[in-house]
C-alpha positions in Angstrom: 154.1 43.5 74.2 156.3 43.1 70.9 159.7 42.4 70.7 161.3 42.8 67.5 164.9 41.3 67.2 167.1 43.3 65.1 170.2 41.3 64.2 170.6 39.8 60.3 169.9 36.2 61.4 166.9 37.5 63.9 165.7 40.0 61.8 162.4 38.0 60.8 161.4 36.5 64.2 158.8 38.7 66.4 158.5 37.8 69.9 155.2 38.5 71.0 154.2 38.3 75.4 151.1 38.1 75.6 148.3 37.6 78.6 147.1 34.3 79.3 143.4 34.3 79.0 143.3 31.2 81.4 145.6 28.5 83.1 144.9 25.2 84.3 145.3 24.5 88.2 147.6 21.6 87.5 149.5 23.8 85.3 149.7 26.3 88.3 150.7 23.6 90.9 153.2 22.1 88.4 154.9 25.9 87.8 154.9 26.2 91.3 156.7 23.3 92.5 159.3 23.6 89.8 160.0 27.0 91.1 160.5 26.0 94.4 163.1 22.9 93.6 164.6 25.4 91.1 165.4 27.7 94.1 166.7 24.5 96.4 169.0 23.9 93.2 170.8 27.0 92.5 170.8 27.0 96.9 172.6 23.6 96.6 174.7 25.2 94.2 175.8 28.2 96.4 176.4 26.0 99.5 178.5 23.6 97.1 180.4 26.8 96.5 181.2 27.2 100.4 182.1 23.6 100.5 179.3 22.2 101.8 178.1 18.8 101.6 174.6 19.8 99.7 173.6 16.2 100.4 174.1 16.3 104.1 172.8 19.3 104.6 169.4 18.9 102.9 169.3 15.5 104.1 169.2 17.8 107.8 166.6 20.1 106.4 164.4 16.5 105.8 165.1 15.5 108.9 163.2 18.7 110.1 160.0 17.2 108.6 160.1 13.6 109.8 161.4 13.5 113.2 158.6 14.7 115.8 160.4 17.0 118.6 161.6 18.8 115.3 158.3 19.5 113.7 156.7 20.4 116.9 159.7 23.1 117.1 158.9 24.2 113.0 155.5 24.5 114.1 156.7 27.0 116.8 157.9 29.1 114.5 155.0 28.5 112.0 153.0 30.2 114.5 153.9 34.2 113.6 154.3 33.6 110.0 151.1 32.1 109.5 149.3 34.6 111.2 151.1 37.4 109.8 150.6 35.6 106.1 146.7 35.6 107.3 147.0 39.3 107.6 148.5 40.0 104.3 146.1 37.6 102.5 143.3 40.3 103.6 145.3 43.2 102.4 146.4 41.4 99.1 143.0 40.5 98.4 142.4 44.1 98.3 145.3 44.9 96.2 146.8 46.7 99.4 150.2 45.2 99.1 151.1 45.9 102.9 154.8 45.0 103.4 154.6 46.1 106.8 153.2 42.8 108.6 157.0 43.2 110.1 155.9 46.1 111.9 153.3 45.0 112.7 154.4 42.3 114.7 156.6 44.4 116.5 153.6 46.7 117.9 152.0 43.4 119.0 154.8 42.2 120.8 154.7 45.7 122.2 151.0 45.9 123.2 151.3 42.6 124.7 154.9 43.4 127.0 152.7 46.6 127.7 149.9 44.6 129.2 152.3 42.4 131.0 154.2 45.0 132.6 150.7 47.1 134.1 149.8 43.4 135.7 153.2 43.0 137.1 154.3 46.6 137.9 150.7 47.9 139.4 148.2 45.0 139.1 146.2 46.9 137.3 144.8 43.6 135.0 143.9 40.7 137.0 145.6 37.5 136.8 143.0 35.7 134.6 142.3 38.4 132.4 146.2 38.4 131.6 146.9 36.8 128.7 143.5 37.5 126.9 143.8 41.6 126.9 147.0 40.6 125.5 145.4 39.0 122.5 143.0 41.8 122.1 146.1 44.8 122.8 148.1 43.3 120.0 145.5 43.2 117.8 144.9 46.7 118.3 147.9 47.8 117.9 149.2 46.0 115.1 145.6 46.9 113.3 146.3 50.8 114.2 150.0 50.3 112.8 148.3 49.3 109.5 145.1 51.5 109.6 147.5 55.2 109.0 148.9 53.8 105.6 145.5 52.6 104.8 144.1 55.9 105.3 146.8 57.7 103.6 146.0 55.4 100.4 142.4 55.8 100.4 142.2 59.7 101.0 145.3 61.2 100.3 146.6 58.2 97.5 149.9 57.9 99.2 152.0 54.4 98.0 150.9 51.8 100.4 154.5 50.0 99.9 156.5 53.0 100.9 154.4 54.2 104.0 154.1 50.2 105.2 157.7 49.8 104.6 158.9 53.0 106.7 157.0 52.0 109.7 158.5 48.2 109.8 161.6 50.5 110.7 159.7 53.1 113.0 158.6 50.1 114.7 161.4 48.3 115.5 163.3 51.0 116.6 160.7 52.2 119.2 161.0 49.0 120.6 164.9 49.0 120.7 164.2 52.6 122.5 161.8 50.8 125.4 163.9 48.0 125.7 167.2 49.7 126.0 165.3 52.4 128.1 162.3 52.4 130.6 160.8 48.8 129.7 164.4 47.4 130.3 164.4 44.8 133.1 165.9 46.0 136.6 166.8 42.9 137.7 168.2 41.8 134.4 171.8 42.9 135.3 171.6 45.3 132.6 170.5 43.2 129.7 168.3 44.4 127.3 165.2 42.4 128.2 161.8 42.9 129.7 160.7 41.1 132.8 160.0 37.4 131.9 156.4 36.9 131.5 154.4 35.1 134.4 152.7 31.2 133.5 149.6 32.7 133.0 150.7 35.2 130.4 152.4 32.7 128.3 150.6 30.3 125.4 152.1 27.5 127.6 149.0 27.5 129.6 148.0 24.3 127.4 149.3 21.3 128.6 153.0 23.3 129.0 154.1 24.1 125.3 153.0 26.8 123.2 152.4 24.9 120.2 149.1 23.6 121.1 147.2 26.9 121.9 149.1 28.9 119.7 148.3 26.6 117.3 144.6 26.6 117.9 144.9 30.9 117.6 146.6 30.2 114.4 143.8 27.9 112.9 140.9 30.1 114.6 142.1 32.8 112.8 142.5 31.0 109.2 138.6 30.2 109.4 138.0 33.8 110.7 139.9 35.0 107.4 137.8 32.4 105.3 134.7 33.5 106.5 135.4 37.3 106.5 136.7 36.7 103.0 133.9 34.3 101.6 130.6 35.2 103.3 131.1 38.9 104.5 129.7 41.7 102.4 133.1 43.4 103.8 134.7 40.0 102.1 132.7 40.8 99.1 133.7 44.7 98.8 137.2 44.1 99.4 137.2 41.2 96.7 135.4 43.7 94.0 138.0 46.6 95.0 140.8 44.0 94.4 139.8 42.4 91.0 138.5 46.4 90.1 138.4 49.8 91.7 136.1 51.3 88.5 133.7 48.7 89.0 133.9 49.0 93.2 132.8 52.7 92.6 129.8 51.5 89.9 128.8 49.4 92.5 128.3 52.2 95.2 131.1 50.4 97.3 132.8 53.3 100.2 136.5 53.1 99.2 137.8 54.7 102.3 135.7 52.7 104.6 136.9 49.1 103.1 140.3 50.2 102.7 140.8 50.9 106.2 138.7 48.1 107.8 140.2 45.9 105.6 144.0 47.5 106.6 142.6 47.5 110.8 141.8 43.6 110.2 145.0 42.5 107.9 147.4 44.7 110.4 145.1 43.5 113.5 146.2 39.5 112.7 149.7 40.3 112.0 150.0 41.9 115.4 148.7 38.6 116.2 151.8 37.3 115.4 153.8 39.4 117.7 152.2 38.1 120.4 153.2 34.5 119.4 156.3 35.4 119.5 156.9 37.0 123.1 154.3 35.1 124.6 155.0 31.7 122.9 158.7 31.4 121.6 160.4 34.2 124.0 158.8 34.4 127.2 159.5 38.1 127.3 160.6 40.9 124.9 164.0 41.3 123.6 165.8 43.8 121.0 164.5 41.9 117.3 162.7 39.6 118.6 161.0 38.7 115.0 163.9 37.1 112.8 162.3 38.0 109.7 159.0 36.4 110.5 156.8 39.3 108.8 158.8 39.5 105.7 158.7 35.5 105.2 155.1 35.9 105.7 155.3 37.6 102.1 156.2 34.8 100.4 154.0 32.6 102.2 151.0 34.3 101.4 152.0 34.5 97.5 153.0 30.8 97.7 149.4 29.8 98.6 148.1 31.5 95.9 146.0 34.1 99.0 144.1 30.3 100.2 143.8 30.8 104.1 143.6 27.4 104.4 147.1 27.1 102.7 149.0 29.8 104.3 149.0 27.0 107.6 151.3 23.9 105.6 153.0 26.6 103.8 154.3 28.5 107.2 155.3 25.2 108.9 157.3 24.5 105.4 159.3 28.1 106.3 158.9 27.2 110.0 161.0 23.8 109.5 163.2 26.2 107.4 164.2 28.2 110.3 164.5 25.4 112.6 166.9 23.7 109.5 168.6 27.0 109.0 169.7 26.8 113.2 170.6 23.0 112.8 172.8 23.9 110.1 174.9 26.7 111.9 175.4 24.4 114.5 176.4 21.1 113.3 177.8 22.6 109.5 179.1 25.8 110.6 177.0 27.6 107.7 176.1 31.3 108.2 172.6 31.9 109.3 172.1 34.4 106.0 172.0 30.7 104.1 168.1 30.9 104.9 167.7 34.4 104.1 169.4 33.4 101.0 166.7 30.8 100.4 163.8 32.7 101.2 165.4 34.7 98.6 165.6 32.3 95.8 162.3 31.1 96.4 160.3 34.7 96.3 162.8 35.1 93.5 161.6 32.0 91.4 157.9 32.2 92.8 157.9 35.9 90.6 159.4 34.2 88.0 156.5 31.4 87.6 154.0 33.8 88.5 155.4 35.8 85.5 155.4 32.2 83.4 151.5 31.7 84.6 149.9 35.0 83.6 152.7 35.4 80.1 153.3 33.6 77.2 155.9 34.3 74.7 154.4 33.7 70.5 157.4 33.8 68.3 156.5 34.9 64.9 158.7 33.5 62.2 157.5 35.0 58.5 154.2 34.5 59.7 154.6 31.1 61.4 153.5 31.3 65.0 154.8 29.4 68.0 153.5 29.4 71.5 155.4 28.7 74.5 
């Protein structure tokens, strides 16, 4: 790209942005962290603005990070991010940008409330069996959520960020419909919740918290992701159609067949998530149950650069953020949007230093050129 400034005094510089032919890790590290404490500044900034004490309050978000009970908690919440961030990193890697790992939670909180209420209304599941068809229902369903807009994109071409974006809301709203409706609770005094889920249907099966076993789902399905992704010939095809669909279809690879395995798997670990979050955090489902968790899972999977093995530190980084973000409301008075807002700010920087990796800008000065 050439950009040629018109004015008198800029009338003989050129400003050339070109591709980078290569970067340097450190250089990719360095751009990354610099995004991220730009983001905390111009935060600091706003909440300077609303009169708050910047100092305390990331002094609070620290704290989050240091203190035990607190990082257990961040962990918690870690939980459903990572594994929807685990999901996307197998769509991204295909180039299937699937915004819809929101959704997809949803439907796994649904399958799993589902299995629950056939055990406790009609006993159709026995007790022991419980909590593991709950596992494999929200896969299911989270991977069918995902599998339609993967078909649409391999047969029919249809956006994949449109189709996975409309069904975050489809989603969401069914649930608001079962919950408000026939999955509503009928000796919950007219609340909108399900029945609470029995001990044995809950991730506190493991020594009483639902860190430890969710935790173990979390990191058996980061190696699951690394394997699939490093030693699988679906791995393989799904890396080739990424990097290049012409040379995918030299290379005799079936499109359609990748596209949607690859979309059944991504939207199968997000769903994942949803069960996390019932069957871990809640204890039963409620009306927006998921505070954002897919959509934070976005960043989280572009923040570790699509490393499985990153996506885990990363989520309990916007875990503790969470669990900072509900400190703050209660002992600053700041609105809970002041996370959203630094979610924002990071995803916002992050495109900016992804933009500064892959660009450089050559000014040309009467033939003089200079890099930066």
């Amino acid at each position: 790209m050439v950009i040629k400034l018109s004015s008198r005094f800029f009338k003989q510089y050129t400003v050339k942005i070109e591709k980078r032919l290569e970067y340097s890790r450190k250089f990719a590290i360095l751009t990354t962290i610099t995004s991220i404490l730009i983001a905390f500044g111009v935060a600091g900034i706003a909440l300077s603005i609303l009169g708050v004490d910047v100092v305390v309050a990331y002094t609070q978000v620290l704290t989050v990070f240091t203190k035990l009970p607190l990082l257990i908690e961040a962990i918690k919440y870690a939980i459903p991010i990572g594994l929807a961030a685990l999901g996307l990193n197998i769509a991204f890697r295909m180039n299937f940008w699937n915004i819809g790992a929101e959704g997809q939670i949803y439907m796994g909180m649904f399958a799993s409330t589902g299995i629950v209420l056939l055990h406790v209304y009609y006993g159709l599941i026995p007790e022991y069996l419980v909590l593991i068809t709950m596992i494999v229902a929200s896969f299911i369903a989270g991977g069918a959520w995902c599998t339609l807009p993967a078909i649409l994109k391999a047969k029919m071409k249809v956006n994949e960020i449109l189709t996975t974006l409309m069904m975050n809301y489809v989603a969401i709203y069914f649930i608001d419909f079962l919950i408000y409706g026939p999955w509503r609770d009928p000796k919950g005094y007219g609340f909108p919740l399900s029945v609470p889920f029995p001990s044995y249907a809950k991730l506190t099966i493991l020594f009483g918290d639902s860190v430890y076993l969710g935790s173990i789902l979390l990191l058996t399905m980061a190696m699951v992701v690394f394997l699939i992704l490093k030693y699988s010939k679906l791995g393989f095809e799904l890396r080739v159609i990424g990097e290049s669909l012409e040379t995918a279809r030299y290379a005799g690879i079936n499109f359609v067949k990748a596209i949607t395995l690859g979309g059944f798997i991504s939207g199968g670990i997000a769903g994942l998530g949803g069960l996390a979050i019932v069957s871990g955090i809640i204890g039963r489902l409620r009306p927006r149950a998921s505070a954002g968790y897919g959509y934070t899972a976005i960043i989280v999977t572009l923040l570790s650069a699509l490393n499985p093995w990153l996506i885990i530190p990363t989520s309990i980084f916007f875990g503790g953020l969470f669990v900072a973000g509900n400190m703050l409301q209660a002992t600053l008075n700041i609105p809970g949007a002041t996370i959203d807002m630094l979610q924002a700010l990071i995803f916002l920087f992050l495109l900016f230093g992804e933009l500064i990796k892959r660009y450089k800008l050559r000014i040309v000065v009467r033939g003089v050129s200079v890099e930066h």
